[in-house]
C-alpha positions, -999 to 999 in steps of 0.1 A, spaced: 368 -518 444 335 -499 443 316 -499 479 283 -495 479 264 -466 493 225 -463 502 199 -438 500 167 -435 507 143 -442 480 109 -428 477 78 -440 471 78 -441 432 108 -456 433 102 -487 455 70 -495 432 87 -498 402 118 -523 420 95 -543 434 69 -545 407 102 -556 382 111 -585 408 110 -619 398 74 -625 411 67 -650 386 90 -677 406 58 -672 433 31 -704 432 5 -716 456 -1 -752 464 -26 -772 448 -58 -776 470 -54 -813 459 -21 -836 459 -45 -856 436 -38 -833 408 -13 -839 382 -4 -828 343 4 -867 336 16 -858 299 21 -823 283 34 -824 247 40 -783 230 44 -782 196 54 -752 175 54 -749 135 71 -721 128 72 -700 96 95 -678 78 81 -647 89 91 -658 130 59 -665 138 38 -701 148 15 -728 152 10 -741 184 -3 -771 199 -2 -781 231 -13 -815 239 -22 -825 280 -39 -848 301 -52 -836 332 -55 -861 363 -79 -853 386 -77 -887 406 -112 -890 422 -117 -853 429 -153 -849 409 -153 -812 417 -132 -792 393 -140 -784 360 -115 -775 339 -77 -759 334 -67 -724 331 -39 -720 304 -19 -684 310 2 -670 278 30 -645 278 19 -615 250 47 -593 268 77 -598 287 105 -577 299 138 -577 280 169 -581 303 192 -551 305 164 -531 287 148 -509 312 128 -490 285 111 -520 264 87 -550 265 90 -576 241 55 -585 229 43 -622 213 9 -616 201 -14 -639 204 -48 -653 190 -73 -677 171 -72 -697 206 -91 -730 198 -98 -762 223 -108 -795 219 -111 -823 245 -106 -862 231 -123 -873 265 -155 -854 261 -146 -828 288 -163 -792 287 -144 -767 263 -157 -734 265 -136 -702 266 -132 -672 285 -104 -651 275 -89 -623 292 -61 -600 291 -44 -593 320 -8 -587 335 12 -588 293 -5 -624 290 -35 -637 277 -58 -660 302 -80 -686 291 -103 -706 312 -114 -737 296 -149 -760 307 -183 -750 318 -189 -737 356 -222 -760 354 -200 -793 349 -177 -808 369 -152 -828 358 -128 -859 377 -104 -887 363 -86 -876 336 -95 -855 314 -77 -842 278 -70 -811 260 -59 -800 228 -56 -762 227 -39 -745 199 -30 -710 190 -14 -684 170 18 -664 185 32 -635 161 72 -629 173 81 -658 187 115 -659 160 140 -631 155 164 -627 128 201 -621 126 211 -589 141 243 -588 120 268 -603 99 277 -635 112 247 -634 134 226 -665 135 188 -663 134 174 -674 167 142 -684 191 143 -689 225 113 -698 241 96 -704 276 81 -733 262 65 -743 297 65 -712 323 66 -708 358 30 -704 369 16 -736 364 4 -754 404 4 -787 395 32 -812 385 41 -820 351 51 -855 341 61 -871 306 67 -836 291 81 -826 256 84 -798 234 86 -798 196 100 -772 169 97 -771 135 112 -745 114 118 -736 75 156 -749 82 174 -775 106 189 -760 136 228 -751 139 225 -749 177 202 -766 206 196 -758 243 173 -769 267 169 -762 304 143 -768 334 138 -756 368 126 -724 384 134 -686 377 173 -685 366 178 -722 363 204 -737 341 198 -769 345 200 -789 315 166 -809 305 164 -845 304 174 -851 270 192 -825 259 178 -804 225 186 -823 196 177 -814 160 170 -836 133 163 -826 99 139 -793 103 126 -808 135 139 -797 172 126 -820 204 134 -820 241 119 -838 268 117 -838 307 103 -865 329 91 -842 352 84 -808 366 71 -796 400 51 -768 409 67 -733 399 94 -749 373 92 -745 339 110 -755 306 133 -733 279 146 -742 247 168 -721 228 177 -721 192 200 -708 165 194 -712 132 213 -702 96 207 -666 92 180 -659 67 158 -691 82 133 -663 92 135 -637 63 100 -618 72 107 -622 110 97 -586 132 108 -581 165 82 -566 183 84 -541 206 61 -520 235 76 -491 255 76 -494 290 70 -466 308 86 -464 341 89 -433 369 126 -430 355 122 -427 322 91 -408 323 103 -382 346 138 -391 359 140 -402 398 153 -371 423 142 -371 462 128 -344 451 105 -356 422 101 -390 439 84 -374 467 59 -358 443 56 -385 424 52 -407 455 20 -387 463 7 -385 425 9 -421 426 -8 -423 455 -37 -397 449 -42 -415 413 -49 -444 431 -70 -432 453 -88 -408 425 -91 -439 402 -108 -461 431 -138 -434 435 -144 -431 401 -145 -472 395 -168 -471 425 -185 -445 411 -188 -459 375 -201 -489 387 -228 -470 404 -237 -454 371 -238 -487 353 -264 -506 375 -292 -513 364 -326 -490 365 -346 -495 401 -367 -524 407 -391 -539 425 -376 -542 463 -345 -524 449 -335 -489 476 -354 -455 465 -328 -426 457 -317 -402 475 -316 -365 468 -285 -369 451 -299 -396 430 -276 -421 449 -299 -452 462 -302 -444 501 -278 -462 521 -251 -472 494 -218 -450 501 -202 -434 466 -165 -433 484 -150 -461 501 -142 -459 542 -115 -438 548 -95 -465 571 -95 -495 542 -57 -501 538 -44 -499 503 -38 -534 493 -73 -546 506 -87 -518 488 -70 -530 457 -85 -560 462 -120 -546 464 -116 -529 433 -111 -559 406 -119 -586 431 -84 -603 432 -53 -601 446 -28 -594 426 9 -586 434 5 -549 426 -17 -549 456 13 -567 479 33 -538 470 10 -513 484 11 -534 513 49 -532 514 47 -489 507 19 -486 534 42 -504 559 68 -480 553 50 -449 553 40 -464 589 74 -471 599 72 -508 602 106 -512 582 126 -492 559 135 -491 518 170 -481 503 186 -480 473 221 -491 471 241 -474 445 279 -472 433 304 -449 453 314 -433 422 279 -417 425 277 -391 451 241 -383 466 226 -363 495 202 -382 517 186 -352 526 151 -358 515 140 -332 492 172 -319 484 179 -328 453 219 -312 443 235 -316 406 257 -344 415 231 -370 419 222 -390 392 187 -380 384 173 -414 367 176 -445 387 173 -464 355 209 -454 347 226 -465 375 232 -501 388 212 -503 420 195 -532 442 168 -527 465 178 -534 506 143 -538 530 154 -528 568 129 -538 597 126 -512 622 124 -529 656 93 -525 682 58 -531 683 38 -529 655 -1 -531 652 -1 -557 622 -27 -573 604 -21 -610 597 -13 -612 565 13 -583 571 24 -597 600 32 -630 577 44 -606 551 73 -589 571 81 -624 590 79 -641 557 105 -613 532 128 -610 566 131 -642 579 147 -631 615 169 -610 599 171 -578 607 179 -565 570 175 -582 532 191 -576 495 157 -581 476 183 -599 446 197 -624 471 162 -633 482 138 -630 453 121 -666 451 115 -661 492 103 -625 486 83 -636 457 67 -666 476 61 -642 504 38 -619 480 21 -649 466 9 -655 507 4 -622 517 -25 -622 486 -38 -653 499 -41 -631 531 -54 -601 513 -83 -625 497 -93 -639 532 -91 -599 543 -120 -589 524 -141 -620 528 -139 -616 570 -147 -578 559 -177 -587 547 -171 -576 517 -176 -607 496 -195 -634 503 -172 -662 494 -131 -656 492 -125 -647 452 -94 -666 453 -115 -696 460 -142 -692 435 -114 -680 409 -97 -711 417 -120 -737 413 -105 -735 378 -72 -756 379 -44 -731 367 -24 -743 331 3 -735 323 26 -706 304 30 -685 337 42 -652 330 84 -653 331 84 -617 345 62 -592 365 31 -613 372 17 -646 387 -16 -664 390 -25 -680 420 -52 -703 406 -57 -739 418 -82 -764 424 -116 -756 441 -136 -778 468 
C-alpha cells in the first residue's frame, strides 16, 4: 500500500490548490430570517443543437422588511471539469430579460465576474417589502452534449439551482424539455457533493422531464441529470476554455515555484500601482475646490503607490472594492511567509522528492498537475501578532487541531474564507478607507440564485 510522503510546496503552488477548493459550498447568513424564496420554478426548452431557453419563475418574501430592493441572480458561463486539470467547461450566456407580475423594479446590471454572469435586478432608488415576483429568462449555449461514442447516450446534467443562493428555497421545481423523451432521470439536492435524492425523484414523460424539492436551505442546491437517445442533440458543441494553471504553464519544481512564487507576487504588487495609477489618469479635469498639482502633475497630497505595510488580502480588497476569496488566499500565503503555520503537499511514495528547497533533482516529478496530491495546512505553535479576521481565519480552517487535510475539511475551510472576507470588508472600512463597509452596500441587493459550482462565491444578502 502506497504511504504518503509530504513536501513542501511553494508559493505558486498553494494558490492554485486552494483557489481549485470547493469554495462555492461557502454562504453567509441572511441579514434577515424574514427572507425567503417561497416558490422557485426553472424551466429549460432545449433544442437540438444542446442549447436553451430558460425561465425561471420566483417569488421573493421579504416579510415586513421595506428596505431591500431587489434579488441578485448569479449564472455559471464556466466551470471546471472534474479530473480535467487543463479545461473549463463554458455555458454561454445572454439575451437576459426580467419582468416582475407584482410591479417590483426590474432594471439590470450585468457583470461578468468569477466564469459566471451577475445580474442585479430593481432600482437602488426603490425599496421593495412583502413579496415580490420575478420572471427572468435567458439564453445558455452548451448546456447539452452529444454521444461520445457508439452506444453512448446523449446527455445534460445540470446545476439547475446552485450553491450560492442565502436564502431558503421552498416549493421548488425544475422543468426540461427536449427534442426526445428521456431514457434516464436523476435528481439530487444538498450541498457540494451531495447524493441525496430530490423529493420526487426525476421522472420523464413524453419529451417533458420534472423534479421537485419542498425545500432548500442556504448553501444547497439542486442537480438533474439526463440521458437521452443518441442523436437527440445532433448540432450539440461542447465547449471548451483552457485553463491555465502554474503547472501546465510552466511545470511545478521547488526550484521554479520559488520564482514563480515571487513573479506572482511582484505581478501583484506591479498590477496594484498601475490600477492605482490608472485611476489617477482617468479622473476627471480639476475643479473648483478640487487639490492644485504638483510638480509631477499628481494633485498635492494624493499618494500614486499604496503604503508599504497594507497586507495583501486588504490590499486586494482596496483594489476592486470587494472581498473576494482570491484575496483570503493571500491571506493564507502572507501567513505562511510569516510563519504562522505551514503548507505541504502530500504525494505518492512511488514519487521520490528532495525537500531541499531549491534543489530541484531529475527524479521529482516536475508538474504537480500529474501527480495525485492533497494539500495538508500545519499551525506552527507560539505567539503570533494577528489581525482579527486572521486570527478567526487560522482558528476557524484548524479548529484546535494542530494539523488539516484541506479534502477532509473543505465545507469548514470554505466557510472559514467566506468569514475571513466578511473580516477583510470590515478591515478596510476601520481603515478608513471606505466610508461605508462594501459588503454592506453590495449587499443590500438580496443574492439569487445559480451560485457558481466551482472556484467562486458571492457573499450578497439583504441590506438594513
Amino acid at each position: 500500500m502506497a504511504t504518503p510522503i509530504r513536501r513542501p510546496l511553494s508559493v505558486a503552488g498553494v494558490a492554485a490548490l486552494l483557489v481549485a477548493a470547493p469554495a462555492a459550498a461557502a454562504h453567509a447568513e441572511p441579514d434577515s430570517d424574514e427572507h425567503t424564496i417561497s416558490r422557485y420554478a426553472v424551466e429549460a426548452v432545449v433544442d437540438p443543437g444542446g442549447g436553451a431557453d430558460v425561465t425561471v419563475d420566483l417569488d421573493l418574501d421579504l416579510g415586513s422588511d421595506d428596505e431591500a430592493h431587489g434579488p441578485f441572480v448569479s449564472i455559471v458561463e464556466r466551470q471546471e471539469i472534474e479530473g480535467d486539470p487543463d479545461r473549463y467547461r463554458l455555458t454561454p450566456v445572454g439575451d437576459i430579460a426580467v419582468t416582475s407580475d407584482t410591479g417590483a423594479p426590474t432594471d439590470l446590471l450585468v457583470e461578468r465576474e468569477d466564469g459566471g454572469v451577475v445580474v442585479r435586478i430593481g432600482d437602488e432608488d426603490v425599496e421593495i417589502s412583502g413579496v415580490q415576483s420575478y420572471t427572468v429568462t435567458y439564453r445558455i449555449e452548451g448546456l447539452a452534449a452529444p454521444s461520445e461514442g457508439p452506444g453512448a447516450p446523449d446527455a445534460l446534467v445540470w446545476n439547475a439551482v446552485g450553491l450560492g443562493w442565502e436564502l431558503p428555497m421552498r416549493d421548488v421545481s425544475v422543468s426540461i424539455e427536449a427534442p426526445a423523451g428521456a431514457t434516464s432521470a436523476r435528481c439530487v439536492a444538498g450541498g457540494v457533493g451531495s447524493t441525496r435524492p430530490c423529493a420526487s425523484s426525476a421522472a420523464s414523460s413524453g419529451t417533458s422531464t420534472t423534479a421537485t424539492q419542498d425545500a432548500l436551505e442556504p448553501g444547497q442546491g439542486l442537480t438533474i441529470a439526463v440521458e437521452y437517445p443518441a442523436g437527440t442533440f445532433p448540432d450539440a458543441e461542447v465547449r471548451y476554455e483552457p485553463r491555465r494553471t502554474w503547472g501546465n504553464t510552466f511545470g511545478v519544481t521547488p526550484a521554479t515555484g520559488g520564482i514563480g512564487g515571487a513573479a506572482v507576487v511582484g505581478g501583484v504588487a506591479a498590477l496594484a500601482v498601475a490600477r492605482h495609477r490608472r485611476r489617477d489618469d482617468d479622473s476627471p479635469a480639476a475643479t473648483t475646490g478640487a487639490p492644485t498639482s504638483g510638480t509631477d502633475g499628481v494633485p498635492e497630497g494624493f499618494a500614486t503607490e499604496p503604503p508599504a505595510d497594507v497586507p495583501p488580502g486588504e490590499f486586494g480588497t482596496l483594489i476592486d472594492e470587494r472581498a473576494q476569496h482570491h484575496d483570503v488566499v493571500a491571506v493564507l500565503l502572507d501567513l505562511a511567509v510569516r510563519g504562522v503555520l505551514h503548507l505541504e503537499v502530500v504525494l505518492d511514495d512511488d514519487e521520490t522528492t528532495d525537500d531541499t528547497p531549491g534543489d530541484a533533482t531529475d527524479d521529482e516529478p516536475a508538474d504537480l498537475s500529474e501527480i495525485d496530491h492533497d494539500l495538508h495546512l500545519i499551525r506552527v505553535p507560539g505567539a503570533h501578532d494577528l489581525r482579527p479576521y486572521e486570527r478567526e481565519l487560522v482558528e476557524a480552517i484548524f479548529d484546535g487541531a494542530d494539523e488539516i487535510v484541506l479534502s477532509e475539511r473543505a465545507q469548514e475551510v470554505a466557510k472559514a474564507v467566506e468569514s475571513a472576507a466578511h473580516g477583510l470588508d470590515d478591515a478596510v472600512t476601520q481603515q478608513g478607507w471606505f466610508a461605508g463597509s462594501p459588503r454592506r452596500v453590495r449587499a443590500r441587493w438580496l443574492l439569487g440564485g445559480f451560485g457558481l459550482l466551482f472556484g467562486g462565491w458571492s457573499s450578497r444578502s439583504c441590506w438594513p
